[in-house]
N, CA, C and O atoms as CSV, one atom per row, in Angstrom:
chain,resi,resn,atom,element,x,y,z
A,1,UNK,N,N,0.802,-1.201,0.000
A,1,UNK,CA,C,0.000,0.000,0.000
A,1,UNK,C,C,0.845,1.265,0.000
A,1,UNK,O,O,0.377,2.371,0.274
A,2,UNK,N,N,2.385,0.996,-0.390
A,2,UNK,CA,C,2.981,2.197,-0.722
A,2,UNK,C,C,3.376,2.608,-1.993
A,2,UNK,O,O,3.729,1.711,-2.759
A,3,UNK,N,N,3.401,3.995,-2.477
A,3,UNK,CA,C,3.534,4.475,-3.500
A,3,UNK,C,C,5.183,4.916,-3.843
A,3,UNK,O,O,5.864,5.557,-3.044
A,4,UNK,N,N,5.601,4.514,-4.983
A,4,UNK,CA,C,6.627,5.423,-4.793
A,4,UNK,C,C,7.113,6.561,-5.833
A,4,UNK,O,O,7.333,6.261,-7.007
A,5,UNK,N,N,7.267,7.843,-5.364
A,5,UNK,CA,C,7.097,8.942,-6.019
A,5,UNK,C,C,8.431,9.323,-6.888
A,5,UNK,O,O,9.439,8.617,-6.851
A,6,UNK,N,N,8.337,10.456,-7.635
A,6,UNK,CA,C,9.988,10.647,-8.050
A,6,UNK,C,C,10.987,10.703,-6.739
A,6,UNK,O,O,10.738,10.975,-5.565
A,7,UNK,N,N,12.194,10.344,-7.390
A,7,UNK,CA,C,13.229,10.776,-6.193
A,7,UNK,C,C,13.327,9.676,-5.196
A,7,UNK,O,O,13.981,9.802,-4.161
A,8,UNK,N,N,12.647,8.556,-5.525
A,8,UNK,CA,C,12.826,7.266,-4.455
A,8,UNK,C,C,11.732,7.554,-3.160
A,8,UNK,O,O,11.836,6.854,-2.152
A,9,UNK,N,N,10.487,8.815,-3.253
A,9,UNK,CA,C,9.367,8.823,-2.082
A,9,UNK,C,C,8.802,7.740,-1.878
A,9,UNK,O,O,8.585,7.222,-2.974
A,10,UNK,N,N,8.244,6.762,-0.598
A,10,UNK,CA,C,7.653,6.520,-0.478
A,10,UNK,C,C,5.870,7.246,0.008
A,10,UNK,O,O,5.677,8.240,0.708
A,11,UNK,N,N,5.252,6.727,-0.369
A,11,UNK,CA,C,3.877,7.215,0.354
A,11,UNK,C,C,2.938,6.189,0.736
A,11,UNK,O,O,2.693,5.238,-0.007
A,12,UNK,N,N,2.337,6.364,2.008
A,12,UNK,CA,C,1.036,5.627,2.070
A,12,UNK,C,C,0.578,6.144,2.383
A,12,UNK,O,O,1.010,7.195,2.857
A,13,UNK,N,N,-0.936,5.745,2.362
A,13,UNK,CA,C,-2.304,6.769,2.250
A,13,UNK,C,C,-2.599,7.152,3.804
A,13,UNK,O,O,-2.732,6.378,4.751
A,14,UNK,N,N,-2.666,8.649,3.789
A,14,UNK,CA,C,-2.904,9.033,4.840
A,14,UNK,C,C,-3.568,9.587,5.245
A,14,UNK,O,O,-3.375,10.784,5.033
A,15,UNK,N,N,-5.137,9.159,6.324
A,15,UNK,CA,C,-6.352,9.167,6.613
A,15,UNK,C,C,-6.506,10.760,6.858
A,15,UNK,O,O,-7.399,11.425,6.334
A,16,UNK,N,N,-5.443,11.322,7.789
A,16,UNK,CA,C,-5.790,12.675,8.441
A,16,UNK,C,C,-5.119,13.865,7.168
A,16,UNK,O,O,-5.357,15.069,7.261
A,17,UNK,N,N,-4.508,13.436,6.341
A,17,UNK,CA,C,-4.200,14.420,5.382
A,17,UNK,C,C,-5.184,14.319,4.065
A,17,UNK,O,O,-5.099,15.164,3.174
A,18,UNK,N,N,-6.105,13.250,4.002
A,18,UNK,CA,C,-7.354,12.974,3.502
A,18,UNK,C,C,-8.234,14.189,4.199
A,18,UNK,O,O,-8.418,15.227,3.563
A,19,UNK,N,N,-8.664,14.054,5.268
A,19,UNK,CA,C,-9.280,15.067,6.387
A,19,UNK,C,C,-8.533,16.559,6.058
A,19,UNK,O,O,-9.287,17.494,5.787
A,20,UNK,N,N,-7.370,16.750,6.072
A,20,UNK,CA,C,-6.981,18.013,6.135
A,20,UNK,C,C,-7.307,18.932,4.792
A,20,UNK,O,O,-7.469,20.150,4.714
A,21,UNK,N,N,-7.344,17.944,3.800
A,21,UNK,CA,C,-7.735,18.432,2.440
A,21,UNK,C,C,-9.298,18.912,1.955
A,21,UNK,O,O,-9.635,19.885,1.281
A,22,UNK,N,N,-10.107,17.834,2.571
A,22,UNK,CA,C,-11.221,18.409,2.211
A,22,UNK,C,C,-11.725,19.003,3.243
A,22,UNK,O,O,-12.901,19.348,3.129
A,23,UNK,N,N,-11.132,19.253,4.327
A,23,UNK,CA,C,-11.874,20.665,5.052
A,23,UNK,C,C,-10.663,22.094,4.115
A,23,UNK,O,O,-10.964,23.286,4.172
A,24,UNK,N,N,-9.864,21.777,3.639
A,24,UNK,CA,C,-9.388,22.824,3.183
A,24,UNK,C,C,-10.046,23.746,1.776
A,24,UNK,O,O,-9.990,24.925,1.424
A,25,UNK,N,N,-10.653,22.540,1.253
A,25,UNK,CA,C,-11.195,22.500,-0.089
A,25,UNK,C,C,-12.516,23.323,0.575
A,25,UNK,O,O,-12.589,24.521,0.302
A,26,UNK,N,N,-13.583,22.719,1.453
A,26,UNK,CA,C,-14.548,23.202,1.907
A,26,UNK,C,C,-14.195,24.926,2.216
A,26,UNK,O,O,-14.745,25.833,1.591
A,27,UNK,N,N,-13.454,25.077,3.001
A,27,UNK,CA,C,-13.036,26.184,3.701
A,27,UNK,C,C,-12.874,27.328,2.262
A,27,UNK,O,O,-13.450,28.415,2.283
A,28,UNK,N,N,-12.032,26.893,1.089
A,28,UNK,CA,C,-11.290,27.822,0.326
A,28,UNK,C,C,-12.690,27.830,-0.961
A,28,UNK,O,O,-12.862,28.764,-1.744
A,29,UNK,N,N,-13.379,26.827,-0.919
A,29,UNK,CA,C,-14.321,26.514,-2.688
A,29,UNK,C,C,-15.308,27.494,-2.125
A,29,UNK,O,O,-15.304,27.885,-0.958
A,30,UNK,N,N,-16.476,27.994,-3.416
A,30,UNK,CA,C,-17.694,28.373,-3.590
A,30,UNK,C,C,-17.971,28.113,-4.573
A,30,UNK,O,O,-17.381,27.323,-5.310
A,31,UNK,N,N,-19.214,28.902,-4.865
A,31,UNK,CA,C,-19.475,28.805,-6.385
A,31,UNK,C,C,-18.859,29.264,-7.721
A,31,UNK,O,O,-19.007,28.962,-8.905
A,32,UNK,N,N,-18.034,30.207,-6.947
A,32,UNK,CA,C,-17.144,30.942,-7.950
A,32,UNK,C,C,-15.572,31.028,-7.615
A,32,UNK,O,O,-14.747,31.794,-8.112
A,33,UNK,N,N,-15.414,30.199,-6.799
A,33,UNK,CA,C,-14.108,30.113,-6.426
A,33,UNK,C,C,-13.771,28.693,-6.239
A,33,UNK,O,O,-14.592,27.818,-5.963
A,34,UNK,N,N,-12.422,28.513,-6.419
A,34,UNK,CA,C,-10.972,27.652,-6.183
A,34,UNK,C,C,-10.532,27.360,-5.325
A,34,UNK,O,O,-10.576,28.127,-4.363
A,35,UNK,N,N,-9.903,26.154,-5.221
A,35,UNK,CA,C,-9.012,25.838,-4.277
A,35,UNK,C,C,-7.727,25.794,-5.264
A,35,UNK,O,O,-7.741,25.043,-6.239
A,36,UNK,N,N,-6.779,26.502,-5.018
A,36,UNK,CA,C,-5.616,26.880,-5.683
A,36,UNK,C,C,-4.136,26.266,-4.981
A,36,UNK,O,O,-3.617,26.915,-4.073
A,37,UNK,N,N,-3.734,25.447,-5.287
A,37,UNK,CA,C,-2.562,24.725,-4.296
A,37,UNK,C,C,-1.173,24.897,-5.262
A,37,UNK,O,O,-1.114,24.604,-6.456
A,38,UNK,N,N,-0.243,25.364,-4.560
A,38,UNK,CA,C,0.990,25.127,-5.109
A,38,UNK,C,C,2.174,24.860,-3.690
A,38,UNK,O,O,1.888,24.824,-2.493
A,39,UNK,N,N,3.468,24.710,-4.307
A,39,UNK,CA,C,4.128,24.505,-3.506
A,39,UNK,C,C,4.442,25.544,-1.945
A,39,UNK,O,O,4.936,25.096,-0.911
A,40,UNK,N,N,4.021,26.900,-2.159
A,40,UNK,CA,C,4.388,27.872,-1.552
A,40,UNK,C,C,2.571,28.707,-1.210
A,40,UNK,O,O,2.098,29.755,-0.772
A,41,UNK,N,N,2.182,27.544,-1.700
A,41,UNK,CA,C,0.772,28.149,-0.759
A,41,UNK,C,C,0.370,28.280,0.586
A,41,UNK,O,O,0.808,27.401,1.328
A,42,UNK,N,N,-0.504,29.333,1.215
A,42,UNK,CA,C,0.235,29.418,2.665
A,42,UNK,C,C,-1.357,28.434,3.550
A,42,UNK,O,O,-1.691,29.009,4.586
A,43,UNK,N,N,-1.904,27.629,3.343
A,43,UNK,CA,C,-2.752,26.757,3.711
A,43,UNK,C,C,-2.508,26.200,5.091
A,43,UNK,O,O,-1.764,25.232,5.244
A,44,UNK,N,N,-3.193,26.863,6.218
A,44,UNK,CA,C,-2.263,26.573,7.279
A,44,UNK,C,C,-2.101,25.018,7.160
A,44,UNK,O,O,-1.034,24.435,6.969
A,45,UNK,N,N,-3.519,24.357,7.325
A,45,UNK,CA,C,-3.858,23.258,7.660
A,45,UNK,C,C,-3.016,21.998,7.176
A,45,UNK,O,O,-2.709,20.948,7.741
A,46,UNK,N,N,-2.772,22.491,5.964
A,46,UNK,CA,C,-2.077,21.391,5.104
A,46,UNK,C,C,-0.006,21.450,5.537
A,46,UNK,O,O,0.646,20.428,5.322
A,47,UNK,N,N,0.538,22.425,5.974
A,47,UNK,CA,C,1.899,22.976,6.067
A,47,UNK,C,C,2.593,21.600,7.192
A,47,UNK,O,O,3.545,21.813,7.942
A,48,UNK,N,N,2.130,20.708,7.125
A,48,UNK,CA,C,2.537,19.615,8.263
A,48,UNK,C,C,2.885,18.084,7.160
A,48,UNK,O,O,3.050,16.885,7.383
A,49,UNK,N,N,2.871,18.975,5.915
A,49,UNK,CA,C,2.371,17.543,4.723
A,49,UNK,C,C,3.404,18.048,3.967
A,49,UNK,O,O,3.649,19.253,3.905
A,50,UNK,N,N,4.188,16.966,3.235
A,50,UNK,CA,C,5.445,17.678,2.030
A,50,UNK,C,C,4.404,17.738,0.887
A,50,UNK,O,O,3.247,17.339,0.760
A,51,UNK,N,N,5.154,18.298,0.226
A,51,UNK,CA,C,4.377,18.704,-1.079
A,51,UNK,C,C,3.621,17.406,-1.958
A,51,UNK,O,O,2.457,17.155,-2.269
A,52,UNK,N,N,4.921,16.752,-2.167
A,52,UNK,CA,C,4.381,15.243,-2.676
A,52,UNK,C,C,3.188,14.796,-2.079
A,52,UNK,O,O,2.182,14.478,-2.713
A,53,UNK,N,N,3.345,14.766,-0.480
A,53,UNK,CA,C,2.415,13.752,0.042
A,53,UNK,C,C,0.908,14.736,-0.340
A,53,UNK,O,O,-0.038,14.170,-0.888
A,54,UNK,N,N,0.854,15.813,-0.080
A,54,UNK,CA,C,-0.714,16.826,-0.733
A,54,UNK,C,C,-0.668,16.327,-1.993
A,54,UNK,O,O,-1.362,15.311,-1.982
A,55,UNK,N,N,-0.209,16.511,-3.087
A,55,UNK,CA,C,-0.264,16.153,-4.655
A,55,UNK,C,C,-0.817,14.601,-4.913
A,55,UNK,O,O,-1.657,14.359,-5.779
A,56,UNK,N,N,-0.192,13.504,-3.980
A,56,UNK,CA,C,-0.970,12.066,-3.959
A,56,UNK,C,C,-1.967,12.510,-3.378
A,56,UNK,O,O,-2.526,13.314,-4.123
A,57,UNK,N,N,-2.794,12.335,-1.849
A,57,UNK,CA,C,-3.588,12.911,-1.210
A,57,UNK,C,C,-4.521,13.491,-2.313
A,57,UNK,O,O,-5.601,12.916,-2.448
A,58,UNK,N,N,-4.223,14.653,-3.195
A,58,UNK,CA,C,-5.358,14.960,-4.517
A,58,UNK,C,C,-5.632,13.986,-5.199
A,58,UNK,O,O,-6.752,13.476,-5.166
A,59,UNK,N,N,-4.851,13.632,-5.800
A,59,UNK,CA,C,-4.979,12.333,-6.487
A,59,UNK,C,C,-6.020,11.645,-6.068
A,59,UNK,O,O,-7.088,11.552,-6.672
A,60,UNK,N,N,-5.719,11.095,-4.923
A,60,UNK,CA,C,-6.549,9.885,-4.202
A,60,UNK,C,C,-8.065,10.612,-4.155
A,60,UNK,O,O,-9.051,9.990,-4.551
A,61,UNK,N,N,-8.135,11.575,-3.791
A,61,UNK,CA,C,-9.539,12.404,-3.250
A,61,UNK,C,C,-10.497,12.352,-4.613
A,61,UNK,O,O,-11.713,12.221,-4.753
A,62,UNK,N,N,-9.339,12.523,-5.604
A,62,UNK,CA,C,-10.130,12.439,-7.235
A,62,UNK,C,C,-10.494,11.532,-7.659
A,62,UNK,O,O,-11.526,11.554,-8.330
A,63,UNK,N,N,-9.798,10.367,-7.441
A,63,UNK,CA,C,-9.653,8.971,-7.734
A,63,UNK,C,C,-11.012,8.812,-6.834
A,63,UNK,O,O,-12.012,8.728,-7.548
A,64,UNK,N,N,-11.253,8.756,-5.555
A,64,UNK,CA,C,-12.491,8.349,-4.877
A,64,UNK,C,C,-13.485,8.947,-4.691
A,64,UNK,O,O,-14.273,8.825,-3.752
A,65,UNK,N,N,-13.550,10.038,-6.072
A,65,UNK,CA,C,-14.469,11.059,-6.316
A,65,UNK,C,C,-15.300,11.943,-5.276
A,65,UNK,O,O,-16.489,12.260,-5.258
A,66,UNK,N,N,-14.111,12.258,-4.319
A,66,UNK,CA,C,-14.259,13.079,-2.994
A,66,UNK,C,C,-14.250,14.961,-2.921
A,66,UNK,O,O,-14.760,15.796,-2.174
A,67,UNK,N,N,-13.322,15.001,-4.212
A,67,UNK,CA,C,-13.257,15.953,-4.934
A,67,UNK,C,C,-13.772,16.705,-6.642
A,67,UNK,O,O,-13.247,16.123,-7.591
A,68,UNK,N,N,-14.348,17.432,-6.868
A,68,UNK,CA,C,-14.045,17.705,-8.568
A,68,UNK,C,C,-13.324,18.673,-9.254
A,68,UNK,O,O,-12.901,19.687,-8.698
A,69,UNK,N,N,-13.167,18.433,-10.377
A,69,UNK,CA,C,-12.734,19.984,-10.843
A,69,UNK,C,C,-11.394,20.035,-10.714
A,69,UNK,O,O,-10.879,21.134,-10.918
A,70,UNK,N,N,-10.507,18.886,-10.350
A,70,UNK,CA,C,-9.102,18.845,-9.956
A,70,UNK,C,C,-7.908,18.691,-11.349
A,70,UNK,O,O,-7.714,17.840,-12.217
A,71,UNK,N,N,-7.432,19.701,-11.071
A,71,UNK,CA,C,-6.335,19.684,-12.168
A,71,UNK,C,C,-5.023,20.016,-11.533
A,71,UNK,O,O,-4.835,20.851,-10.648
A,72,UNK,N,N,-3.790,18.931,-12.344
A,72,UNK,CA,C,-2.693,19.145,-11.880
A,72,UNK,C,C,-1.967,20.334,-13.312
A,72,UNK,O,O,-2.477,20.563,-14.409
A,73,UNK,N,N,-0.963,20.751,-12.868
A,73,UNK,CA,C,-0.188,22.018,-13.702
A,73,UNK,C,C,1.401,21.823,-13.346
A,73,UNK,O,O,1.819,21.516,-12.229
A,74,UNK,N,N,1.891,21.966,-14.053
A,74,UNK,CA,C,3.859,22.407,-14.410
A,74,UNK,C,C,4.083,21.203,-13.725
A,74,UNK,O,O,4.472,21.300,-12.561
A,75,UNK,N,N,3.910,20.031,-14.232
A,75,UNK,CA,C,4.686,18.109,-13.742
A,75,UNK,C,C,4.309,18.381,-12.290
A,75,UNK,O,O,5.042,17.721,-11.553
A,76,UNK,N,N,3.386,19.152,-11.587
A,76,UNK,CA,C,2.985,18.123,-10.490
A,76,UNK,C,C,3.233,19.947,-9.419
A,76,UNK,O,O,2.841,20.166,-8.272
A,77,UNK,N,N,3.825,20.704,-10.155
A,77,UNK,CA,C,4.406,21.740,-8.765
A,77,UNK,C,C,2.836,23.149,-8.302
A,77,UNK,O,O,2.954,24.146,-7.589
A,78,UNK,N,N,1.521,22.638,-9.059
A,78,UNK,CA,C,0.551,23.006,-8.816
A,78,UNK,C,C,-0.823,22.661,-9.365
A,78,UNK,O,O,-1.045,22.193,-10.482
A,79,UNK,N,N,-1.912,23.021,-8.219
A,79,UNK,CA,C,-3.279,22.521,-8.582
A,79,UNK,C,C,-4.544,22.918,-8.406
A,79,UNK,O,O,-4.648,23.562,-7.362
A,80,UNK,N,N,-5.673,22.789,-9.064
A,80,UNK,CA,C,-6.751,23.156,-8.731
A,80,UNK,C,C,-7.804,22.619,-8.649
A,80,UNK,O,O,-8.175,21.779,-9.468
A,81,UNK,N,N,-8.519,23.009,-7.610
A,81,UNK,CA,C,-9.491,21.935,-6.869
A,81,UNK,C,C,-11.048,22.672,-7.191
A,81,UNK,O,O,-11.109,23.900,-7.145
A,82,UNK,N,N,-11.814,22.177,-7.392
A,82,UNK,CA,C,-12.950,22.868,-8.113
A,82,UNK,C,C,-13.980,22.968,-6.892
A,82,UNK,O,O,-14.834,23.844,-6.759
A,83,UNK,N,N,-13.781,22.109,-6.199
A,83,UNK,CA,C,-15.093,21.647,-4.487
A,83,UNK,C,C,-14.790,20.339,-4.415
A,83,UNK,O,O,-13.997,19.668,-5.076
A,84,UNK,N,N,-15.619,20.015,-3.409
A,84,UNK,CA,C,-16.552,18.839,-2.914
A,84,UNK,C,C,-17.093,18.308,-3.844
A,84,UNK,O,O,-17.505,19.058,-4.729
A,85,UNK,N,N,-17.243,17.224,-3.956
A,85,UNK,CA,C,-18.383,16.644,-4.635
A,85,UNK,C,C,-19.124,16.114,-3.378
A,85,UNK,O,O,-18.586,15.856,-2.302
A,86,UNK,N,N,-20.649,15.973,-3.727
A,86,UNK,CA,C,-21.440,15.275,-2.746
A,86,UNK,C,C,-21.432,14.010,-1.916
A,86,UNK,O,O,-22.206,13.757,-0.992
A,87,UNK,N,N,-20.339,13.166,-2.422
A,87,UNK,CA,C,-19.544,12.044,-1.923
A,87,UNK,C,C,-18.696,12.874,-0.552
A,87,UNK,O,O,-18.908,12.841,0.660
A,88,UNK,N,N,-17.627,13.631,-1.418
A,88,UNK,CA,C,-16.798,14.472,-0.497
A,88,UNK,C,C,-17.204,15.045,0.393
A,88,UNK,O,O,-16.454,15.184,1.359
A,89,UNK,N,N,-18.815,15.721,0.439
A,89,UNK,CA,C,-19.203,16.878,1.560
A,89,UNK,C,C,-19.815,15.240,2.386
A,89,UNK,O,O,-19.345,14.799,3.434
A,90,UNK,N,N,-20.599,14.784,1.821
A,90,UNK,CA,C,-21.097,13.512,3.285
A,90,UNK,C,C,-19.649,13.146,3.714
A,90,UNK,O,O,-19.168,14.137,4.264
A,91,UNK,N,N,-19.022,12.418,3.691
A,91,UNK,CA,C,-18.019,11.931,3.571
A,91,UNK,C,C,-17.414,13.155,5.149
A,91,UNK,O,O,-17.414,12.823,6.334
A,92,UNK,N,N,-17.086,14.175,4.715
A,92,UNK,CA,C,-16.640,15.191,5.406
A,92,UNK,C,C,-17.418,15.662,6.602
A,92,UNK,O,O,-17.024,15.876,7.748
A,93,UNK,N,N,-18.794,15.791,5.991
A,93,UNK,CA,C,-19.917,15.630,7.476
A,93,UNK,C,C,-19.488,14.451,8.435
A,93,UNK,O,O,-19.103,14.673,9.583
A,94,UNK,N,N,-19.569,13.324,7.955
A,94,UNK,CA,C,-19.620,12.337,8.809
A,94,UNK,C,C,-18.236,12.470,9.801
A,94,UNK,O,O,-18.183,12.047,10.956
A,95,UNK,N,N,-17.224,13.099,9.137
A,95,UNK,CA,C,-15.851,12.973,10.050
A,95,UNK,C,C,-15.354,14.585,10.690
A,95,UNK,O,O,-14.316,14.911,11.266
A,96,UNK,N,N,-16.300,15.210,10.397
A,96,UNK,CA,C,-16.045,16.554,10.961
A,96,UNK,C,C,-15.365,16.748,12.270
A,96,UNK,O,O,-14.266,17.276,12.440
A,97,UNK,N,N,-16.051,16.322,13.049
A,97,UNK,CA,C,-15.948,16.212,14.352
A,97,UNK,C,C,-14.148,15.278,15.029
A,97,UNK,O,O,-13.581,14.250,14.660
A,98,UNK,N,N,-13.880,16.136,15.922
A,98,UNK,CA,C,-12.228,15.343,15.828
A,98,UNK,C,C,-12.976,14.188,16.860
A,98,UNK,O,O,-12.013,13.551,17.288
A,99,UNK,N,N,-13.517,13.934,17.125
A,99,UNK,CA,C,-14.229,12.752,18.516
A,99,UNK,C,C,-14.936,11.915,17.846
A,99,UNK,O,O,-14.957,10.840,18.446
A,100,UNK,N,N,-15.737,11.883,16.547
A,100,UNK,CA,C,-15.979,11.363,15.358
A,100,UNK,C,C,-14.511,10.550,14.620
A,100,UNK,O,O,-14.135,9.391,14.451
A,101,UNK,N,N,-14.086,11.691,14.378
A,101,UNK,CA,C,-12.792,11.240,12.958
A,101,UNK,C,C,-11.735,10.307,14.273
A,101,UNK,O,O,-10.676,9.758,13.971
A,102,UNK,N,N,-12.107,10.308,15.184
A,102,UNK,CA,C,-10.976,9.575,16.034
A,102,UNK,C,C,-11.484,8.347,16.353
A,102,UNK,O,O,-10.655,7.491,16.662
A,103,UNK,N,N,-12.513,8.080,16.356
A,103,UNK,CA,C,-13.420,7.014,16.882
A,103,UNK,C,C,-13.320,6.324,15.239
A,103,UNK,O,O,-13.136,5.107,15.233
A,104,UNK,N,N,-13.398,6.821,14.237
A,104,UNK,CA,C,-13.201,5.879,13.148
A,104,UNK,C,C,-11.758,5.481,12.898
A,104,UNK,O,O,-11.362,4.331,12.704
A,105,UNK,N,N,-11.069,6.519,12.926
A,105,UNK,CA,C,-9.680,5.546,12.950
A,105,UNK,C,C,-9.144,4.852,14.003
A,105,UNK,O,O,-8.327,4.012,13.627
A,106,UNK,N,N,-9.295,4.897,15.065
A,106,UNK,CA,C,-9.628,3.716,15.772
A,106,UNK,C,C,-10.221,2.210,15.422
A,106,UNK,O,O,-9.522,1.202,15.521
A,107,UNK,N,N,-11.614,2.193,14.996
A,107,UNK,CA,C,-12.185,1.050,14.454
A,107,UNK,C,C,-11.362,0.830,13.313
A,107,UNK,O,O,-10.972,-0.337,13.260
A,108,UNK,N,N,-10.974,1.539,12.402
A,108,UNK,CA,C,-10.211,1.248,11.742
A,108,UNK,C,C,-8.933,0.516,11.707
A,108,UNK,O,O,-8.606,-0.378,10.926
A,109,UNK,N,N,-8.369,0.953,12.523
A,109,UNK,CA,C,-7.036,0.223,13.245
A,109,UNK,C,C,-7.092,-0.980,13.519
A,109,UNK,O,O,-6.369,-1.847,13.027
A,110,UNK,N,N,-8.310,-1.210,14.661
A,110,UNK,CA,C,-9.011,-2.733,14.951
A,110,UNK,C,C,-9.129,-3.591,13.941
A,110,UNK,O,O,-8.541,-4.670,13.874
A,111,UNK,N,N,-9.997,-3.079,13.009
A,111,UNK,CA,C,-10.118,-4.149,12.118
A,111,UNK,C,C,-9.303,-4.104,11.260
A,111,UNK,O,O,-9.476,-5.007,10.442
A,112,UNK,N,N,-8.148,-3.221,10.963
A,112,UNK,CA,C,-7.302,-3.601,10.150
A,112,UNK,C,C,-7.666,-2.865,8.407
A,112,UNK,O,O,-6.875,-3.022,7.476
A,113,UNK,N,N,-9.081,-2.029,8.258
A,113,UNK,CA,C,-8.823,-1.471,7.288
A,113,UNK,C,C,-9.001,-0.050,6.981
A,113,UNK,O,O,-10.048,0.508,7.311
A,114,UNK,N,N,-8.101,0.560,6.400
A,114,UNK,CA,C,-8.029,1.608,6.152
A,114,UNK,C,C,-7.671,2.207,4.957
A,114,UNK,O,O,-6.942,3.197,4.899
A,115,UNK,N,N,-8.086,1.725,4.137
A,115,UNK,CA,C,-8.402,2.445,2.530
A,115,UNK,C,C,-9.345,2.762,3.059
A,115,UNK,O,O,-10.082,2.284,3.921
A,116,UNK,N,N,-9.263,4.235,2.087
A,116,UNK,CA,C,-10.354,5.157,1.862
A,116,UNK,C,C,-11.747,5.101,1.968
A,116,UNK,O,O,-12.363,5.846,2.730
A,117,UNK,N,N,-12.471,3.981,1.008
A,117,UNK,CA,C,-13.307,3.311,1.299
A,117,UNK,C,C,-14.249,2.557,2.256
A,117,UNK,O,O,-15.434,2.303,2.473
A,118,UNK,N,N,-13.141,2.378,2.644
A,118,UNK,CA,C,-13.558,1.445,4.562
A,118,UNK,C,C,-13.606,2.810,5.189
A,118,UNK,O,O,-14.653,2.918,5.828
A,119,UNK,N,N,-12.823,3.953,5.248
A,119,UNK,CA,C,-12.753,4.856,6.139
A,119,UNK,C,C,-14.114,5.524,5.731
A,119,UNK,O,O,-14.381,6.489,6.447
A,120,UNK,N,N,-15.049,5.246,4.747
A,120,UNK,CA,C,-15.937,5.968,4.349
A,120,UNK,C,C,-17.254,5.598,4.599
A,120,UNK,O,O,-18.105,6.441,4.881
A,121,UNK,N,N,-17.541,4.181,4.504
A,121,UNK,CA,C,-18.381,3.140,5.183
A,121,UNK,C,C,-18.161,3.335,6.892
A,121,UNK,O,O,-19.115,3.372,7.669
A,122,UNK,N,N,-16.790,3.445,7.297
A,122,UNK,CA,C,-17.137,3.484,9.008
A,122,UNK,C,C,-17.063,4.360,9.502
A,122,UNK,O,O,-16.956,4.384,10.728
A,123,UNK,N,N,-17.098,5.856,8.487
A,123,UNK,CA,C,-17.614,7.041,8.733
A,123,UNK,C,C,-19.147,7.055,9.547
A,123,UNK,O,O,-19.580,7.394,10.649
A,124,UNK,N,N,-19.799,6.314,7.948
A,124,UNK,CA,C,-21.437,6.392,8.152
A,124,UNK,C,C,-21.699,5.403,8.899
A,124,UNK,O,O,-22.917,5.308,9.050
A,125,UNK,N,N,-21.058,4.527,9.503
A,125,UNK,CA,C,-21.502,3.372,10.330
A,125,UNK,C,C,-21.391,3.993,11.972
A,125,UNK,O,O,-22.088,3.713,12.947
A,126,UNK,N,N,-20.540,4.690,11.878
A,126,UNK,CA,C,-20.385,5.696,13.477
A,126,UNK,C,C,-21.116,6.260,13.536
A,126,UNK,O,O,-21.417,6.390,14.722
A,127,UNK,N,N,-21.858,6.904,12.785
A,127,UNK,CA,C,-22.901,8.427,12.753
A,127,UNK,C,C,-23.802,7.642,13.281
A,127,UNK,O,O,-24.248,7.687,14.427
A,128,UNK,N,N,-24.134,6.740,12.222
A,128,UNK,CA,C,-25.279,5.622,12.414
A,128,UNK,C,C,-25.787,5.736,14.022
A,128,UNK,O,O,-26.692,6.313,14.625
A,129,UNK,N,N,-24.400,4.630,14.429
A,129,UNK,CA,C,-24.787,4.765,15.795
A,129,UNK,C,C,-24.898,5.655,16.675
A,129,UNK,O,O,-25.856,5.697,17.446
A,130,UNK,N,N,-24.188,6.269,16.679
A,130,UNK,CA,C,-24.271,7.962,17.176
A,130,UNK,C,C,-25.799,8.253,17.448
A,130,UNK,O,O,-26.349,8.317,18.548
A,131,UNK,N,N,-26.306,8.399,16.317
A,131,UNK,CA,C,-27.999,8.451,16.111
A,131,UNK,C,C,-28.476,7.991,17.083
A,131,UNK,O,O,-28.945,8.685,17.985
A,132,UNK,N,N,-28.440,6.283,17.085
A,132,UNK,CA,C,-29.029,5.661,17.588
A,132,UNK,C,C,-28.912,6.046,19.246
A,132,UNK,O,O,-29.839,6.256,20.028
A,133,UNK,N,N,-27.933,6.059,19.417
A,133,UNK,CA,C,-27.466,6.270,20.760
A,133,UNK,C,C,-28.522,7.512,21.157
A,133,UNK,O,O,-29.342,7.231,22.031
A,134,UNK,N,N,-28.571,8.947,20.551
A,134,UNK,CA,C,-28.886,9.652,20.953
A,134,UNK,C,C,-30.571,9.021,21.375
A,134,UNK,O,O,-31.010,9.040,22.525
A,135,UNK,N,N,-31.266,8.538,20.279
A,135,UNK,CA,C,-32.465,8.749,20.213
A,135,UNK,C,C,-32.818,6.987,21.048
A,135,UNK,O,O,-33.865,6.375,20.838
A,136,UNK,N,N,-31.731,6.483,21.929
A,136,UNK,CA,C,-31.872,5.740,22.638
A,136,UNK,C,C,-32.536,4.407,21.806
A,136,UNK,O,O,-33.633,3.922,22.082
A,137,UNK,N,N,-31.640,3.930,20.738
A,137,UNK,CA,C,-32.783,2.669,20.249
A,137,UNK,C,C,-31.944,2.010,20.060
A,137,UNK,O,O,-32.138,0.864,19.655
């Protein structure tokens, strides 16, 4: 499950820089606006991530149609993010919460999966219960 980038990078997919992106995307998109990423963009949220690892991270978000509108520019050194897609905003609802997004990677851990996918199913499987819990059933 690792990638390897120019220059001998490794990468593996990483749940909370998944998270850091599309609240960034949320935060920066509208209807008439961009999410604009380059190497020297000042994004607080994301400044804990090398460049590479944000540029896969897009990738992946596009690939699991979490994002739209995504275009890469000059071999990889910038990009643009169009929004959410409606995958991406549930997806992002469900893990908003850091007591939420911690409680799934947790279960995650347990059972051992954590592609994207699984993290997206035991998004909505937490809420689920969550619900339930509240409304006592």
């Amino acid at each position: 499950d690792k990638i390897q980038l120019k220059g001998g990078i490794y990468l593996k997919l990483n749940p909370d820089c998944i998270r850091d992106i599309l609240l960034s995307v949320e935060d920066a998109c509208d209807f008439n606006k961009k999410l604009i990423y380059s190497r020297d963009t000042d994004i607080q949220r994301l400044q804990k991530y090398s460049h590479d690892e944000i540029l896969y991270h897009i990738r992946q978000c596009k690939l699991s149609e979490l994002i739209i509108g995504s275009k890469m520019f000059d071999g990889g050194e910038s990009c643009i993010i169009g929004d959410l897609s409606p995958a991406g905003h549930e997806f992002l609802a469900n893990i908003r919460k850091d007591t939420v997004w911690n409680g799934v990677k947790s279960v995650a851990g347990k059972v051992g999966a954590t592609s994207l996918s699984a993290l997206t199913q035991i998004a909505a499987n937490v809420v689920t219960e969550l619900v339930k819990a509240q409304f006592g059933l």
